[in-house]
KEZA-424005 format. One record per residue (C-alpha): residue number from 1; residue in three letters; z, x, y. Coordinates in steps of 0.001 Angstrom, whole numbers, padded with zeros to 6 digits. Example, Ala and Ser with C-alpha at 12.3 -4.5 7.8 and 13.67 -1.06 7.14 Angstrom:
(rec 1, 'ALA', (007800, 012300, -004500))
(rec 2, 'SER', (007140, 013670, -001060))
END
This chain:
(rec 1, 'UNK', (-012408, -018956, 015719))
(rec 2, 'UNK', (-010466, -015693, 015247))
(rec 3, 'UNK', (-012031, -013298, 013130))
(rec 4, 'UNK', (-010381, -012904, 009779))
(rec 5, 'UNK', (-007957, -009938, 009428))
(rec 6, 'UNK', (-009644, -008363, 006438))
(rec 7, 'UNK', (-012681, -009111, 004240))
(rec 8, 'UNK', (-013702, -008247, 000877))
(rec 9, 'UNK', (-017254, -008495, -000417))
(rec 10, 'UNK', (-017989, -007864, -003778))
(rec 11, 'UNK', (-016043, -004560, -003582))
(rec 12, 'UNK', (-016266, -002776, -007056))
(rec 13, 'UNK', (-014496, 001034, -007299))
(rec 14, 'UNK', (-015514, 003237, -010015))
(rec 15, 'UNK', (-014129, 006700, -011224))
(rec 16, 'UNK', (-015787, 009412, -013405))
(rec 17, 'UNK', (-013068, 010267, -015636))
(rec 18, 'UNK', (-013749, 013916, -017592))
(rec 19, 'UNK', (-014253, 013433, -021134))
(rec 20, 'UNK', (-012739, 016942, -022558))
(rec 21, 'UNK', (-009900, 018805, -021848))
(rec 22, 'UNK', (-010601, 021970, -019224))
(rec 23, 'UNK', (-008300, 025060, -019261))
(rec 24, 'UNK', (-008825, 025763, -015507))
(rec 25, 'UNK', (-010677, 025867, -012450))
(rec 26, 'UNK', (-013463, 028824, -013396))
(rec 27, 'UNK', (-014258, 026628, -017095))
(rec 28, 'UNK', (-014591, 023652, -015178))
(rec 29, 'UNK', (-016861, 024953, -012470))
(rec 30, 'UNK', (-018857, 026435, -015415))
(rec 31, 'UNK', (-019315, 023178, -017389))
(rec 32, 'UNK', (-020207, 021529, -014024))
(rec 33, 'UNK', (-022929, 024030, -013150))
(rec 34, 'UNK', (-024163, 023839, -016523))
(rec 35, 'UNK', (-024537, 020508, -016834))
(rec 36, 'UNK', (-021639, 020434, -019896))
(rec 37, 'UNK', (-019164, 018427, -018454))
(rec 38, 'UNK', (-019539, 014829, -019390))
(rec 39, 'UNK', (-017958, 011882, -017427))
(rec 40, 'UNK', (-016854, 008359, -018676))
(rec 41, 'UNK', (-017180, 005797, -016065))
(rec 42, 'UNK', (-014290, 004076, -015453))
(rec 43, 'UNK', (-014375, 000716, -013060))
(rec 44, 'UNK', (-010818, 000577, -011473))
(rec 45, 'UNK', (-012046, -002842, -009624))
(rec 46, 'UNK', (-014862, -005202, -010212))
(rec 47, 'UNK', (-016854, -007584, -007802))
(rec 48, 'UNK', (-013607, -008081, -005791))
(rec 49, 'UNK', (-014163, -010811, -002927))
(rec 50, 'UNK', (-011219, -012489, -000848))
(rec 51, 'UNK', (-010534, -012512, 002541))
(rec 52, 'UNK', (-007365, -012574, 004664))
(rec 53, 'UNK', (-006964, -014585, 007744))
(rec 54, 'UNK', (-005230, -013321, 010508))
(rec 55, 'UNK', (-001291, -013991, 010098))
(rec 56, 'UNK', (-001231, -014661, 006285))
(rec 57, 'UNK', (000942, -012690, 004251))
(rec 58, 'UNK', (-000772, -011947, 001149))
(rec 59, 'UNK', (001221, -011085, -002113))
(rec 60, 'UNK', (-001094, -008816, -004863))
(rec 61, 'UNK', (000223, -009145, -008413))
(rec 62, 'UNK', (-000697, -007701, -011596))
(rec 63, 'UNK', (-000099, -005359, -014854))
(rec 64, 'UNK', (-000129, -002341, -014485))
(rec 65, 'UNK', (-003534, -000621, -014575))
(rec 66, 'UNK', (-005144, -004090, -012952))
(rec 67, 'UNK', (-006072, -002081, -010382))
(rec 68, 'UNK', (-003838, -002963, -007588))
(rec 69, 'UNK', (-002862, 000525, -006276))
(rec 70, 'UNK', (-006380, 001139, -005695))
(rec 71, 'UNK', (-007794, -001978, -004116))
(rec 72, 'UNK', (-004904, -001115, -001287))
(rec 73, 'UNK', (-006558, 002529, -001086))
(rec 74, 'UNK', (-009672, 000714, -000332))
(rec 75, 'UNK', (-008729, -001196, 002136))
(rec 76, 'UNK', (-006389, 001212, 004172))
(rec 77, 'UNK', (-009954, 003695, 003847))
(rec 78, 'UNK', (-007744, 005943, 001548))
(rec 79, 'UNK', (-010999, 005336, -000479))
(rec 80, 'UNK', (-014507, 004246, 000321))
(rec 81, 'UNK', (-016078, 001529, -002400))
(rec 82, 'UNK', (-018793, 002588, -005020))
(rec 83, 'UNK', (-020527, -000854, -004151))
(rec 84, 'UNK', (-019798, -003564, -001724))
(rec 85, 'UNK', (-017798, -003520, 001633))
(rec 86, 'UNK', (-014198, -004041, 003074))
(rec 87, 'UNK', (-014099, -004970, 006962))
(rec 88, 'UNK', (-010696, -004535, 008708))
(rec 89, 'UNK', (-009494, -005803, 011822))
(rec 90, 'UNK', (-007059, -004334, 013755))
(rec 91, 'UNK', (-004236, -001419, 013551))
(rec 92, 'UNK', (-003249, -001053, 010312))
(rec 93, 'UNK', (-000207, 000556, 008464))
(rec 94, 'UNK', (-000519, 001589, 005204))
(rec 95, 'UNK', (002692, 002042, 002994))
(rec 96, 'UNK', (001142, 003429, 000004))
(rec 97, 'UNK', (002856, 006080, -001941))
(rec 98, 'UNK', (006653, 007068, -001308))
(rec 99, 'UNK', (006002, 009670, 001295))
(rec 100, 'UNK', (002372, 009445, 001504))
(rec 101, 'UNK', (001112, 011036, 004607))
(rec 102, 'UNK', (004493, 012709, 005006))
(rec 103, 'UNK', (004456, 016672, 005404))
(rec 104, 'UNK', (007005, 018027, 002851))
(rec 105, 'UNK', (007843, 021021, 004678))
(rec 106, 'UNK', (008597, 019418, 007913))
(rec 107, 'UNK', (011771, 017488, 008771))
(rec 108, 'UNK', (012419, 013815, 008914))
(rec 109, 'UNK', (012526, 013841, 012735))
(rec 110, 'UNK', (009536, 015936, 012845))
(rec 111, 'UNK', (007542, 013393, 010029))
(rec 112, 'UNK', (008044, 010586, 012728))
(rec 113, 'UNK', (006256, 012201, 015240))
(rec 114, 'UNK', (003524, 013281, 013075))
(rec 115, 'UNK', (003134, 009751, 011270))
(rec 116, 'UNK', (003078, 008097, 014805))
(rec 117, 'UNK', (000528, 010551, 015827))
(rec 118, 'UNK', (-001882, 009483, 013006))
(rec 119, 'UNK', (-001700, 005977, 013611))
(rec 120, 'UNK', (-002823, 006875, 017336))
(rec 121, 'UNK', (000816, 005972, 019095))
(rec 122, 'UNK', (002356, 008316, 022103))
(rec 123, 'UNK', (004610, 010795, 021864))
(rec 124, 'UNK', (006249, 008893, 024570))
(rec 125, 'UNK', (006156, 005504, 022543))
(rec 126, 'UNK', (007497, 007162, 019367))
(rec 127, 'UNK', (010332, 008349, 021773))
(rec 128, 'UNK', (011105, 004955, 022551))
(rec 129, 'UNK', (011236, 003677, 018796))
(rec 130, 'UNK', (012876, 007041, 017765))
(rec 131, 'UNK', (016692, 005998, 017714))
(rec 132, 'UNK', (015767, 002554, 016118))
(rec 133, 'UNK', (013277, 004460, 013241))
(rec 134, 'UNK', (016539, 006888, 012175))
(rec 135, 'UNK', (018899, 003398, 012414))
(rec 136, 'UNK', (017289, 001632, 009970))
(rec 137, 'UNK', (015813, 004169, 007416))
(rec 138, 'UNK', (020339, 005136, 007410))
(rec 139, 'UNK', (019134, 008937, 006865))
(rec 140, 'UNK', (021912, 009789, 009719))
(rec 141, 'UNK', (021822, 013889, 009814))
(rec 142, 'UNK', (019495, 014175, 006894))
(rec 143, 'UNK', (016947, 013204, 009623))
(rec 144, 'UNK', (016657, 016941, 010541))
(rec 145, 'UNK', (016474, 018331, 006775))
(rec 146, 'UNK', (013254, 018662, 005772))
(rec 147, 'UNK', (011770, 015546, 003932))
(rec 148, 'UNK', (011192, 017598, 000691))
(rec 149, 'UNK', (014809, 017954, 000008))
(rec 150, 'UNK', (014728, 013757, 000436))
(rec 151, 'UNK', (015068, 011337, -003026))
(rec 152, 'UNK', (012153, 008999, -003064))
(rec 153, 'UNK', (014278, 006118, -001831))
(rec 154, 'UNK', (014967, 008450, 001124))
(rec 155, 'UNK', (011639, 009041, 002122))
(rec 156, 'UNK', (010187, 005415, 001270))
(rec 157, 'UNK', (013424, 004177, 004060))
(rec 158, 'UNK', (011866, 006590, 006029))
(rec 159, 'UNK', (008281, 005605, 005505))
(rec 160, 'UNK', (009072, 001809, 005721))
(rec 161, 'UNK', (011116, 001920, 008806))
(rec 162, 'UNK', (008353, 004248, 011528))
(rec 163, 'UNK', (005558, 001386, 009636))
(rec 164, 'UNK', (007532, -001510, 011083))
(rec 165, 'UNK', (008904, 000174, 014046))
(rec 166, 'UNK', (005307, 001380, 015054))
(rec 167, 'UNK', (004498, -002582, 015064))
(rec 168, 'UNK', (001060, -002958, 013320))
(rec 169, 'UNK', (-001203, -005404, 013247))
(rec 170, 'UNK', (-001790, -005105, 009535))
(rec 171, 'UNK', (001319, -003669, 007097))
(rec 172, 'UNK', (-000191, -002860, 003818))
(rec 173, 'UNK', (002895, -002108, 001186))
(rec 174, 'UNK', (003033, -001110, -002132))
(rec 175, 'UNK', (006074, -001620, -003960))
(rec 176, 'UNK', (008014, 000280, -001677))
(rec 177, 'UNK', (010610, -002725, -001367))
(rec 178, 'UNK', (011794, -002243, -004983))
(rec 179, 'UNK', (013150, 001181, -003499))
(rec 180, 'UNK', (016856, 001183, -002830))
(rec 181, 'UNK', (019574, -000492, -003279))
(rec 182, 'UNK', (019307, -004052, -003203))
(rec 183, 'UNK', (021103, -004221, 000420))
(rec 184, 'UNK', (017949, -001956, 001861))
(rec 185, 'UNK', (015920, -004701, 000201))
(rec 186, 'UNK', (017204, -007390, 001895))
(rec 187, 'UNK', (017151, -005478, 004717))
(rec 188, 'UNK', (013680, -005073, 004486))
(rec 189, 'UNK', (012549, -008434, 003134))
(rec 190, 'UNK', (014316, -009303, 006665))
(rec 191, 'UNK', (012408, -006859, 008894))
(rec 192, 'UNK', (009039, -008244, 007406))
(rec 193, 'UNK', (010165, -011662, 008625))
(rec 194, 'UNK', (010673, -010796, 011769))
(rec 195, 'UNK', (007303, -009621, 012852))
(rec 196, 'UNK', (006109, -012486, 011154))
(rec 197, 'UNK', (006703, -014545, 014733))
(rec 198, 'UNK', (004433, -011759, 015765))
(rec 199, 'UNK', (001467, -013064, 014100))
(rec 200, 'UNK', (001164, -010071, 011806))
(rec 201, 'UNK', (-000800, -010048, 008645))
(rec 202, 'UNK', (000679, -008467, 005736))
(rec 203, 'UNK', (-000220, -007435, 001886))
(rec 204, 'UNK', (002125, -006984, -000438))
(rec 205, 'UNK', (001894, -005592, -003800))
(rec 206, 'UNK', (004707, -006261, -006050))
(rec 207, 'UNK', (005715, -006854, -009983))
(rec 208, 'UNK', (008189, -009322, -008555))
(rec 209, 'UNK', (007298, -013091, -007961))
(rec 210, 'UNK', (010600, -013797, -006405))
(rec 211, 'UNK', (010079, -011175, -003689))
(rec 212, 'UNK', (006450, -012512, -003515))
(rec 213, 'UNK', (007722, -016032, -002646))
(rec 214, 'UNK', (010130, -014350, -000137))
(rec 215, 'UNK', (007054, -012680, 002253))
(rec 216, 'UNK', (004100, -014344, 000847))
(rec 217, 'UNK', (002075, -017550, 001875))
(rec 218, 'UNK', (-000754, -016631, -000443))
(rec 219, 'UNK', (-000929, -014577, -003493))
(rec 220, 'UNK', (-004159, -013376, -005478))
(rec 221, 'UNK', (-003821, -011655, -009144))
(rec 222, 'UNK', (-006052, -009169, -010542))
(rec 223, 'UNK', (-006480, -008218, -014171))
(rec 224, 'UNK', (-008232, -005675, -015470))
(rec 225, 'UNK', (-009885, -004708, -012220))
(rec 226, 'UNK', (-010833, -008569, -012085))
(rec 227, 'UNK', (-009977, -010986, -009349))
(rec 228, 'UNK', (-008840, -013672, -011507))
(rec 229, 'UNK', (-006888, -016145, -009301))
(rec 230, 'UNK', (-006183, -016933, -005648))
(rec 231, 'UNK', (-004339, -019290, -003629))
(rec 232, 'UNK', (-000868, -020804, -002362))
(rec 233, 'UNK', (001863, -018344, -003285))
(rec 234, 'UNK', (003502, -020944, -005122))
(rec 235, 'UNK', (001013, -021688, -007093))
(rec 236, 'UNK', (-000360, -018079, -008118))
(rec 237, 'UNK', (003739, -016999, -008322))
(rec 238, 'UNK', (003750, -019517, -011163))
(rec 239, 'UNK', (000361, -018922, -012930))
(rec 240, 'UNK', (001557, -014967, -013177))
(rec 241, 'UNK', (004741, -016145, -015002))
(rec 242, 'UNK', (002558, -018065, -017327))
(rec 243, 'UNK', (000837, -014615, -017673))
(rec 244, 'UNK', (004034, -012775, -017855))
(rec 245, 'UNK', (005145, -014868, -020786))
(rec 246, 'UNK', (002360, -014439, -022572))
(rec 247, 'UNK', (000262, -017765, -021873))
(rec 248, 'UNK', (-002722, -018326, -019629))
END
């Protein structure tokens, strides 16, 4: 039996969030030494256990602050778990944050190389994918401007376009197809597809159900830092419009 793409056992995250307000660097450094500077704990995710089977496309939904951002953090090892474990299989891509991982100072062209270097792909591969990464992100001669002159729908085309070009086993995206205009979406949507035939696994965080239903096979929702549901797409899709209207 193939081993499963990802697992999650009884993962919890917590974060010590400062309880006062510090004026700078040399106040906080003396509250730390002194033992002045008190902490709230704060558990972004609780006792979170799933696991994703090789070639499912798994859609994450949730409000905001249920702790979705950082259970994809976790699992791209953006972020190592307070308690529990997360076990990954295979080359992973993680579309995080607009950007993330880009270097602002460098140009588009030059960001391709570099992000293709990080996920562990030749120079000579990344050659090879280099005319199709600058067709579909549309930058045309923006590509050579340097990325920090770039909107945030610029650089997430950017982003999402080396991710799928580089052709991972595991795409990990969050939100980044509400970028754009609603032709890049599309666009996108119908790149995902694509390497679906490929066997690849994908998880998708988005506030939109519809867009869910157009990846996803299975969904999960978390609340609160709570796993609360998990199953068909369909199913879970619905039960978060229930949510999103205000019943249970």
């Amino acid at each position: 039996m193939a081993k499963p793409a990802i697992v999650v056992d009884n993962m919890s995250m917590m974060f010590n969030l400062n309880k006062e307000k510090v004026d700078n660097l040399k106040e906080y450094f003396i509250k730390l030494v002194t033992r002045k500077l008190h902490f709230t704990e704060f558990w972004a995710l609780n006792d979170i256990s799933f696991t994703v089977e090789k070639g499912d496309r798994v859609g994450v939904l949730g409000f905001n602050g249920a702790g979705k951002s950082t259970l994809l953090k976790v699992i791209a090892g953006v972020l190592k778990p307070t308690k529990g474990s997360v076990k990954v299989s295979g080359v992973i891509a993680p579309m995080l944050e607009l950007g993330a991982g880009f270097d602002m100072n460098y140009s588009g062209k030059e960001n391709i190389y570099l992000y293709g270097a990080t996920m562990g792909y030749s120079r000579k591969f990344i050659e090879e994918k280099y005319d199709e990464i600058v067709e579909f992100s549309e930058l045309g001669d923006f590509i050579d401007v340097p990325v920090k002159n770039y909107s945030s729908g610029m650089r997430a085309r950017l982003g999402f376009a080396i991710a799928t070009a580089v052709e991972p086993e595991i795409l990990i995206l969050d939100e980044v197809l509400s970028v754009g205009d609603a032709k890049f979406r599309q666009k996108s949507e119908a790149k995902i597809r694509s390497m679906f035939d490929k066997g690849i696994t994908v998880l998708f965080v988005s506030h939109s159900t519809q867009q869910v239903l157009n990846i996803c096979n299975k969904a999960i929702i978390l609340e609160k830092g709570k796993l609360i549901a998990q199953g068909d797409a369909k199913e879970i899709c619905d039960k978060y419009n229930q949510m999103v209207k205000g019943g249970k």
